[in-house]
TORVOTI-503601 format. One record per atom (N, C-alpha, C): x, y, z; residue in three letters; atom name; residue number from 1. Coordinates in steps of 0.05 Angstrom, whole numbers, plus 5000, padded with zeros to 4 digits. Atoms other than C-alpha are relative to their C-alpha. Layout:
# residues N
   c1   c2   c3 rest atom  nr
    X    Y    Z  Ala   CA NUM
...
This chain:
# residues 112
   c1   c2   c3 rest atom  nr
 5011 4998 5026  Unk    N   1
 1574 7715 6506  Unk   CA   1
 5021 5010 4980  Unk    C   1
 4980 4995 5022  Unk    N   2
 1631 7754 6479  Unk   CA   2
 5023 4980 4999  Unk    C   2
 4984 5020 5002  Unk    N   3
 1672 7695 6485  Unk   CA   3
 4994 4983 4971  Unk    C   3
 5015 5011 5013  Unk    N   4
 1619 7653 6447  Unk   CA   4
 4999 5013 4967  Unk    C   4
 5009 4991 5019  Unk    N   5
 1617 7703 6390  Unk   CA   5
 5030 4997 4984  Unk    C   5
 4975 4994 5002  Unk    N   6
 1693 7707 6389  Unk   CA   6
 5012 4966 4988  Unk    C   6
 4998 5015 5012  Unk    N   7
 1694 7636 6379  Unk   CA   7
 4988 4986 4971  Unk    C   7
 5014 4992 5025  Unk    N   8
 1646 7635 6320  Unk   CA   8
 5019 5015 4982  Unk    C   8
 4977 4978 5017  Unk    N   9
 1694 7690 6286  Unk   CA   9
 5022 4975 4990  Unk    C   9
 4968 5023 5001  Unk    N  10
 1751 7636 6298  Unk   CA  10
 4986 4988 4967  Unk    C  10
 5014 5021 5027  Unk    N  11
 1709 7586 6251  Unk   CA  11
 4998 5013 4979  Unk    C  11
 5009 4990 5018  Unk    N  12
 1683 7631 6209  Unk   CA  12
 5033 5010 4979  Unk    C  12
 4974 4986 5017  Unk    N  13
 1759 7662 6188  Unk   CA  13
 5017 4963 4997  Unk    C  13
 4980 5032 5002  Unk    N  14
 1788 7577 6196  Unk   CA  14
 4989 4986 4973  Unk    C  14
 5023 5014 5012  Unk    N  15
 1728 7557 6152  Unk   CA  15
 5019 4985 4969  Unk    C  15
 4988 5009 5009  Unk    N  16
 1774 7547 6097  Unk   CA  16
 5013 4981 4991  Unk    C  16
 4983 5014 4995  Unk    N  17
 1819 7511 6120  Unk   CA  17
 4987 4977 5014  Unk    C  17
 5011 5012 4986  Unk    N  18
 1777 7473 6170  Unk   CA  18
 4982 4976 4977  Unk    C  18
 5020 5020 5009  Unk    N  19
 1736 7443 6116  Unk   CA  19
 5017 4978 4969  Unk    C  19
 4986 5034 5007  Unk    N  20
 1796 7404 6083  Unk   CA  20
 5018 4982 5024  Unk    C  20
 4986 5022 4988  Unk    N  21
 1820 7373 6143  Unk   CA  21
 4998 4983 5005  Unk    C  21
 5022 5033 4999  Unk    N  22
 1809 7299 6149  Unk   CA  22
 5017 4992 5028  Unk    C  22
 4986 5009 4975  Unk    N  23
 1831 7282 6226  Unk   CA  23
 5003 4966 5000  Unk    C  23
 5000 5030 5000  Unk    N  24
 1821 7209 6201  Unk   CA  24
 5040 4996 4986  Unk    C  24
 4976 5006 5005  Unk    N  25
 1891 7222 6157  Unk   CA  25
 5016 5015 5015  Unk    C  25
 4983 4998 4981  Unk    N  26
 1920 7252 6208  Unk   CA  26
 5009 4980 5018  Unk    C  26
 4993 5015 4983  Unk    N  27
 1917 7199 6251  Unk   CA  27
 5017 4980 4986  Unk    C  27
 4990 5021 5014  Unk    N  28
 1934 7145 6204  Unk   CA  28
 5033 5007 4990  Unk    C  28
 4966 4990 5004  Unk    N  29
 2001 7193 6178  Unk   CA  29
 5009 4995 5025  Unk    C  29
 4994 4994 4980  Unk    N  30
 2019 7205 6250  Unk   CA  30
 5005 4967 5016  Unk    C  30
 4991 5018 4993  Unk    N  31
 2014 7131 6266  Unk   CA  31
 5025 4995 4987  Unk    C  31
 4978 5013 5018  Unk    N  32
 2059 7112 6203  Unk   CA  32
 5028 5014 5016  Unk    C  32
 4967 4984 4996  Unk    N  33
 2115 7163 6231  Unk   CA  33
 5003 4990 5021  Unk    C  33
 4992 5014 4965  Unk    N  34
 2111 7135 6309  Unk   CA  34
 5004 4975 4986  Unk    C  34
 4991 5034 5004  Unk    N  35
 2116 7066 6278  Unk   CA  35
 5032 4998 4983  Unk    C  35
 4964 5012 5006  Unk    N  36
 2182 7079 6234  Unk   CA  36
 5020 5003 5023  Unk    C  36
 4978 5001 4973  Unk    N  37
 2212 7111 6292  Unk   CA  37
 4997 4986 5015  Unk    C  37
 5004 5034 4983  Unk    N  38
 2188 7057 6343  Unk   CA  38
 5037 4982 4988  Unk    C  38
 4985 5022 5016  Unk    N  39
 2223 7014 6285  Unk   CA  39
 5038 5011 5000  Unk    C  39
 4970 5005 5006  Unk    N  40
 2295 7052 6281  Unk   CA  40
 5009 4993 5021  Unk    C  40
 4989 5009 4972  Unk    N  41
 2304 7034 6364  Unk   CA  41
 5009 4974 4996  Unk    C  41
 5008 5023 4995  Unk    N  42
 2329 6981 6363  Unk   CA  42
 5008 4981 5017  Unk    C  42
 4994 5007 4974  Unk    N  43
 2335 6967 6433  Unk   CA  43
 4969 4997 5005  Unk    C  43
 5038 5011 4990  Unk    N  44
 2255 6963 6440  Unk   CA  44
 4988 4983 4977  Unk    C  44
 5023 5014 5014  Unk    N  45
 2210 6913 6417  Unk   CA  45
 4982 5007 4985  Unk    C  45
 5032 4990 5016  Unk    N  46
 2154 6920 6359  Unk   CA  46
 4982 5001 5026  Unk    C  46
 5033 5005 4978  Unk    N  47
 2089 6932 6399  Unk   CA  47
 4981 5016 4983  Unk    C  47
 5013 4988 5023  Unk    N  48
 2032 6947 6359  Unk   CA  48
 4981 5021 5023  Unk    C  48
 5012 4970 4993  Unk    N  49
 2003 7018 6366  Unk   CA  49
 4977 5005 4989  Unk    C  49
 5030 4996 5010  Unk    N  50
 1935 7035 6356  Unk   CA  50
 5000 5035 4990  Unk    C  50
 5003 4966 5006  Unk    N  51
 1907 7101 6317  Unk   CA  51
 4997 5019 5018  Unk    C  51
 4997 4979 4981  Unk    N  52
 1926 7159 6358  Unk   CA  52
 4973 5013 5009  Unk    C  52
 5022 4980 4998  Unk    N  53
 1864 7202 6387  Unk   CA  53
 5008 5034 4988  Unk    C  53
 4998 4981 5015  Unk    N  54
 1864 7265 6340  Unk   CA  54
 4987 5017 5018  Unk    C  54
 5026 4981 4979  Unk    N  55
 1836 7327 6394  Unk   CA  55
 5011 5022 4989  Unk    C  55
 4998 4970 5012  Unk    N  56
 1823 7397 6362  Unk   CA  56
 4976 5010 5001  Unk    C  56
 4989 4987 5010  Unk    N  57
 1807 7442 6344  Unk   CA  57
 5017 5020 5016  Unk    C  57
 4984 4986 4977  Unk    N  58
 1864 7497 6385  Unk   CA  58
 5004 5018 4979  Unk    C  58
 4993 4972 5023  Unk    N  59
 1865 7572 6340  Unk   CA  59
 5026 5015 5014  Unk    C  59
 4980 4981 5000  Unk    N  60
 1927 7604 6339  Unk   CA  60
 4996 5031 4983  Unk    C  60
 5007 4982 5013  Unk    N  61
 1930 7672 6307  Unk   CA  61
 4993 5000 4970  Unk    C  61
 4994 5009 5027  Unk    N  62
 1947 7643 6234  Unk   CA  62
 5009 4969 5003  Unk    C  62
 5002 5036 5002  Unk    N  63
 1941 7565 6254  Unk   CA  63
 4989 4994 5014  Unk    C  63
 5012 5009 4980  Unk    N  64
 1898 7518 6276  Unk   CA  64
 5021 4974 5009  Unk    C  64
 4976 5021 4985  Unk    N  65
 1931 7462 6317  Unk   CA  65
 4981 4981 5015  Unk    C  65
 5012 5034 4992  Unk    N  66
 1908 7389 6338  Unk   CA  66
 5020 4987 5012  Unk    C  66
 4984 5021 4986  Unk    N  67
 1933 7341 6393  Unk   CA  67
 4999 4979 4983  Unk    C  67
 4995 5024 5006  Unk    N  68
 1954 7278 6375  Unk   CA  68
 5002 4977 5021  Unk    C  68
 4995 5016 4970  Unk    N  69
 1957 7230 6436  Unk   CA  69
 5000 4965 4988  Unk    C  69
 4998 5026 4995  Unk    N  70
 1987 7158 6434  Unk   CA  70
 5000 4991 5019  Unk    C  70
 4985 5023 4975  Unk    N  71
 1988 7105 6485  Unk   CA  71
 5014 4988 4995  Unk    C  71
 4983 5027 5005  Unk    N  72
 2045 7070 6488  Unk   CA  72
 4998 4975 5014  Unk    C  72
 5006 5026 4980  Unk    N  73
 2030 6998 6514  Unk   CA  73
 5022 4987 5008  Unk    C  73
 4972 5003 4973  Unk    N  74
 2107 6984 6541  Unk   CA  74
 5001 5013 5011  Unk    C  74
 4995 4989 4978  Unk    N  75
 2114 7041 6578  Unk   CA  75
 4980 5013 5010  Unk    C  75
 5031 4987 4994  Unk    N  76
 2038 7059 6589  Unk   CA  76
 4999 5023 5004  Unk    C  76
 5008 4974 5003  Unk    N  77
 2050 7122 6578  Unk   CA  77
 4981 5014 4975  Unk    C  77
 5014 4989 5020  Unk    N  78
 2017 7175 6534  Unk   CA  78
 5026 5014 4977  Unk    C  78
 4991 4992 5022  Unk    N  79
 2053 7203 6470  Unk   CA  79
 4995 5019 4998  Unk    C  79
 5012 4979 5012  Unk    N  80
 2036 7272 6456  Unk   CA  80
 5010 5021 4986  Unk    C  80
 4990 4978 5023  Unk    N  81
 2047 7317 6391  Unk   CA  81
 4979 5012 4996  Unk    C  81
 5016 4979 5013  Unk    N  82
 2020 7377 6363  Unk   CA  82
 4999 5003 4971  Unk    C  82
 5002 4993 5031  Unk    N  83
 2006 7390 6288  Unk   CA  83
 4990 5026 5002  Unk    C  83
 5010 4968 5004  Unk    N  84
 2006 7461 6266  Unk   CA  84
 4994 5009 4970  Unk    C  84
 4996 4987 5033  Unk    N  85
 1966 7480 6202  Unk   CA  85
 4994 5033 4995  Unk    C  85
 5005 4972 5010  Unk    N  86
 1975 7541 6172  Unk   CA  86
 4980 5014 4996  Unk    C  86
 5034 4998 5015  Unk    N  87
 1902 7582 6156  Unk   CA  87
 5002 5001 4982  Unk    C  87
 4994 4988 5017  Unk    N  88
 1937 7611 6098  Unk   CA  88
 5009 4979 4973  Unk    C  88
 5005 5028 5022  Unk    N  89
 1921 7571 6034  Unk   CA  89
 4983 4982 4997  Unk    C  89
 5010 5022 4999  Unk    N  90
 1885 7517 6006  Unk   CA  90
 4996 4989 4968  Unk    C  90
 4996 5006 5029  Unk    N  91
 1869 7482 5939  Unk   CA  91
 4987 5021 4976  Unk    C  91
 5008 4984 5019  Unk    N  92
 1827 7534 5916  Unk   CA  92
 5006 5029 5001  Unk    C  92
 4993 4971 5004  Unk    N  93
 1863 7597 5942  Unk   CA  93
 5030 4999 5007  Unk    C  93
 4977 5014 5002  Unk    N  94
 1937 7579 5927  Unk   CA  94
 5021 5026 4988  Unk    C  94
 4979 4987 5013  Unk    N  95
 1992 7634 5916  Unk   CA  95
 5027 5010 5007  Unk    C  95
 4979 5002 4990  Unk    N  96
 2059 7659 5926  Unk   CA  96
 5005 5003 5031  Unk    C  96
 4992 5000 4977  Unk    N  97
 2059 7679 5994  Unk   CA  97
 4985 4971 5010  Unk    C  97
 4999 5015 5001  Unk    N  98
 2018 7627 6009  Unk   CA  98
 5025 4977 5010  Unk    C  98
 4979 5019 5004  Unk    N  99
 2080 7579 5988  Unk   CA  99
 5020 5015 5015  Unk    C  99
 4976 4987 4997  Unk    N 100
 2135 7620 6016  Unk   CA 100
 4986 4991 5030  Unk    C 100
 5018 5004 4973  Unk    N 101
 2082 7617 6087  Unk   CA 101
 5020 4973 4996  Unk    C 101
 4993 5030 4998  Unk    N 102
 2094 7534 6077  Unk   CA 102
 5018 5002 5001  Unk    C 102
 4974 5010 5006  Unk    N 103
 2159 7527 6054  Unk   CA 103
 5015 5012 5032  Unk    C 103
 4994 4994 4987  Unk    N 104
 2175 7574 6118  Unk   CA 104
 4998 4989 5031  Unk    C 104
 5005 5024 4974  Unk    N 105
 2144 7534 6169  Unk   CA 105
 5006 4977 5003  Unk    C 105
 4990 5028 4999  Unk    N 106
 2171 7469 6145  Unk   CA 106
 5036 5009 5003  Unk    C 106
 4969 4992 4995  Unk    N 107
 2248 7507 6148  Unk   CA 107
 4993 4998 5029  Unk    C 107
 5002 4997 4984  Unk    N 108
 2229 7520 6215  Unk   CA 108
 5004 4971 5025  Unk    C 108
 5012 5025 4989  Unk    N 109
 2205 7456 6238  Unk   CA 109
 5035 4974 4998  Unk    C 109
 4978 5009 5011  Unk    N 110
 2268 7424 6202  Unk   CA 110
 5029 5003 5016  Unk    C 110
 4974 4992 4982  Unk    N 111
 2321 7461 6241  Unk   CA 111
 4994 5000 5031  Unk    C 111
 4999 5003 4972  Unk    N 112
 2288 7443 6306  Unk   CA 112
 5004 4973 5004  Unk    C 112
């Protein structure tokens, strides 16, 4: 039960954030990026890729986080990335830390 309540809490503090995420443009971004890279190889063939399966929700302390899973149909394997959004922010509660939060997690992301 205290698990159950503990996850409730999750939602309730994600709620935010949770209620601009559209896992439909996730998938659709997330294809576009596997398809340019696909495209700079260019030792492999086009092969058309289908919309990824989007699986979440996963709470971090200060992010939630969503699989991404492709199949690749040459090497029948699976694809798998993580997306990490921030909780902190959104269109209607927008300020400096906030931005300094973003800008810090995309440095991050950048130098890996």
């Amino acid at each position: 039960m205290e698990q159950r309540r503990g996850g409730q809490r999750q939602h309730r503090d994600f709620a935010g954030i949770l209620s601009h995420v559209d896992t439909e443009a996730i998938a659709a971004l997330s294809l576009s990026i596997m398809q340019r890279h696909l495209a700079e190889d260019k030792k492999r063939k086009p092969s058309p890729l289908q919309l990824p399966l989007v699986r979440g929700q996963f709470f971090g302390s200060a992010h939630v986080f969503y699989m991404i899973e492709f199949y690749h149909p040459q090497t029948r394997k699976a694809i798998k990335w993580i997306i990490k959004i921030p909780i902190n922010g959104t269109p209607d509660i927008w300020d400096r830390l906030c931005a300094e939060t973003l800008r810090t997690e995309a440095l991050v992301l950048y130098s890996m």
